[in-house]
N, C-alpha and C positions, 0 to 999 in steps of 0.2 A: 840723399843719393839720387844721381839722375836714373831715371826709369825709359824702359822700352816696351813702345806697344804696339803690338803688332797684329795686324785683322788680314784674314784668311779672305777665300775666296767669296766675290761680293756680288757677281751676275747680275746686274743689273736693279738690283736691290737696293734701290736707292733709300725708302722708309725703314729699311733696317738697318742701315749703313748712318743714317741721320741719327734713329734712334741709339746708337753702341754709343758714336760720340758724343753725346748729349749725356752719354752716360759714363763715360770714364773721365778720372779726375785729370787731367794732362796738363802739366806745365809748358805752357806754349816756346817758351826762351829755352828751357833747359833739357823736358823730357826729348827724345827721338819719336816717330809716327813713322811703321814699316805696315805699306800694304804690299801683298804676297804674292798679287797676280791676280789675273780672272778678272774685270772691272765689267766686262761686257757679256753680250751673248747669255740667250736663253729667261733670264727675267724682263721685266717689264719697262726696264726704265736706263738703259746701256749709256745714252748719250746724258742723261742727268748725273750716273753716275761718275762721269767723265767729269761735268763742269764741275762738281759738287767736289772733287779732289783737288780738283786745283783750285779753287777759291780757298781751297787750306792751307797754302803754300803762302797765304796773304797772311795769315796769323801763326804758321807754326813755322818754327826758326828748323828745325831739324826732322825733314819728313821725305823719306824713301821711297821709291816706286820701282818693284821689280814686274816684272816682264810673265805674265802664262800665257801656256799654249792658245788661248782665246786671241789673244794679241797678236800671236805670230802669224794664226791663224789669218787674221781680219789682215793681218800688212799683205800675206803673200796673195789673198782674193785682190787687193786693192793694185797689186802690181800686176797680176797674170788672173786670168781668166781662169784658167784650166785648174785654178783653187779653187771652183765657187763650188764646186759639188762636197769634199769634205767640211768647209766652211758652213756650208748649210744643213749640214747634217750633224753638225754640233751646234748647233743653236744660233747659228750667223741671221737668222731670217730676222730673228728681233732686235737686231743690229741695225739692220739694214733699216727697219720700219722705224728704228727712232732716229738714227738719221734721215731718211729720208732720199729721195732720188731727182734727179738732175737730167731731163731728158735733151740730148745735144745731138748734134747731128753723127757722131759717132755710136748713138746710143747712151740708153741708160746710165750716168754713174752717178755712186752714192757721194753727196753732201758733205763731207766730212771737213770742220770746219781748221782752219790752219793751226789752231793753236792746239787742238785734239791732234791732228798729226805730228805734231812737234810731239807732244805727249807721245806717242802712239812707239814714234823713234827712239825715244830718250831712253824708255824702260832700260834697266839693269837687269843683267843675267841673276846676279846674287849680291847678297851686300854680307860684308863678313866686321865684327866687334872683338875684342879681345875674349869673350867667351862664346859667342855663337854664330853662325851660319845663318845666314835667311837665304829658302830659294822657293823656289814657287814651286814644283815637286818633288825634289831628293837629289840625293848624290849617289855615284855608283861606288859602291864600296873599291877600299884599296888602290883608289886613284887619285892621284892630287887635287884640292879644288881644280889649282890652275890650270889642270892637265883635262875636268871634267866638259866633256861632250856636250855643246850647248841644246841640241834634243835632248838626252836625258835632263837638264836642269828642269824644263818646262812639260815633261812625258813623261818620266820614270813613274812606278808605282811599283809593284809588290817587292822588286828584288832590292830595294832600299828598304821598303815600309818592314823586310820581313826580316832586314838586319838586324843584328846584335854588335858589327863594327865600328869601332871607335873611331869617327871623326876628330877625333882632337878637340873639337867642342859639339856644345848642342846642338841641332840643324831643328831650324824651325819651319815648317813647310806646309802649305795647302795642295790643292790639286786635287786630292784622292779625298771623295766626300765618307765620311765616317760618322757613327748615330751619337759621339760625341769626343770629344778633345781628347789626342794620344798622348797620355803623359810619359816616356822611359829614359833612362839614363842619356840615352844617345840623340834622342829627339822627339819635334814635339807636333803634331797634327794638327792645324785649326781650321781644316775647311768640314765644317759641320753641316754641309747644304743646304745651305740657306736658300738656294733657288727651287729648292725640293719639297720646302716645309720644313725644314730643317733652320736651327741658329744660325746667326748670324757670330763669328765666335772672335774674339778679340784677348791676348793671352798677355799682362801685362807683367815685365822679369826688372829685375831678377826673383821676385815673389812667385813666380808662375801663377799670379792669378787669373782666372776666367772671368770675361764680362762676355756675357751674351744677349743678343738682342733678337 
């Protein structure tokens, strides 16, 4: 049976993100690789964690990249200025220092290399399978995916997390850091904080197994 695996939010965490890999069994041709959002901001290492995904795309035949609010975050500083105050005050500063700065005659701008912004663009709101949902925070109850509000995909937290309505399948989703993995009928939590001290949590279906690093 092909398997899906799928790793929560990852901040910059590049040696715990190395290590989960290194540790789950994944068939490179057959299984899926679903990361969830959050690649940047706040840990140590934003820009490794960026090459470090896409050098995976050279070996794994089937490997999804959705989109978190860190991301949107980092596109809307990168376009408008007038984003750098909340960008910085969610962890954007150790963004910035692992890319690095570019001093021009217009000023400061951050380094960001072309093939990271193509990344950066590319993100997926949600990626949906005949049994589950993947989004990087939740869905709002009682609204179609396709009708869901792309701020709540990458924002939302308690009035999803604290449903009990049936999506029509599982929704697997990070975003909201928790002291360990949400297993319920309706869905499943993997952002374990790993930028916090927290796991690194990677949740491998249809076994719902846990591997964490």
């Amino acid at each position: 049976m092909e398997k899906i695996f799928a790793i929560g939010d990852i901040h910059g965490c590049l040696h715990k993100l190395k290590s989960i890999m290194a540790n789950i069994d994944i068939d490179a041709k057959n299984d899926t690789l679903i990361f969830i959002g959050d690649y940047i901001d706040r840990g140590p290492d934003p820009k490794g964690v960026v090459d470090f995904v896409l050098g995976l795309r050279e070996s794994i035949n089937h490997i999804i990249f959705l989109k978190g609010n860190h991301e949107q975050m980092f596109l809307d500083y990168l376009r408008d200025d007038k984003y750098k105050g909340i960008f910085l005050a969610n962890g954007g500063g150790r963004t910035l220092s692992s890319y690095g700065f570019v001093e021009t005659a217009e000023g400061a701008k951050v380094n960001v290399p072309e093939n990271h912004m193509q990344f950066f663009k590319s993100l997926l709101p949600y990626y949906e399978t005949d049994d589950y949902i993947f989004v990087h925070a939740g869905l709002r109850p009682d609204i179609p995916l396709e009708e869901q509000d792309t701020d709540d995909l990458i924002w939302i937290r308690y009035e999803f997390i604290r449903s009990s309505h049936d999506f029509g399948k599982t929704v697997v989703f990070g975003h909201t850091p928790l002291s360990r993995p949400l297993i319920e009928s309706n869905k499943i939590g993997i952002d374990t904080g790993a930028v916090f001290g927290g796991s690194l949590t990677c949740v491998e279906l249809p076994e719902v197994r846990i591997h964490q690093a």
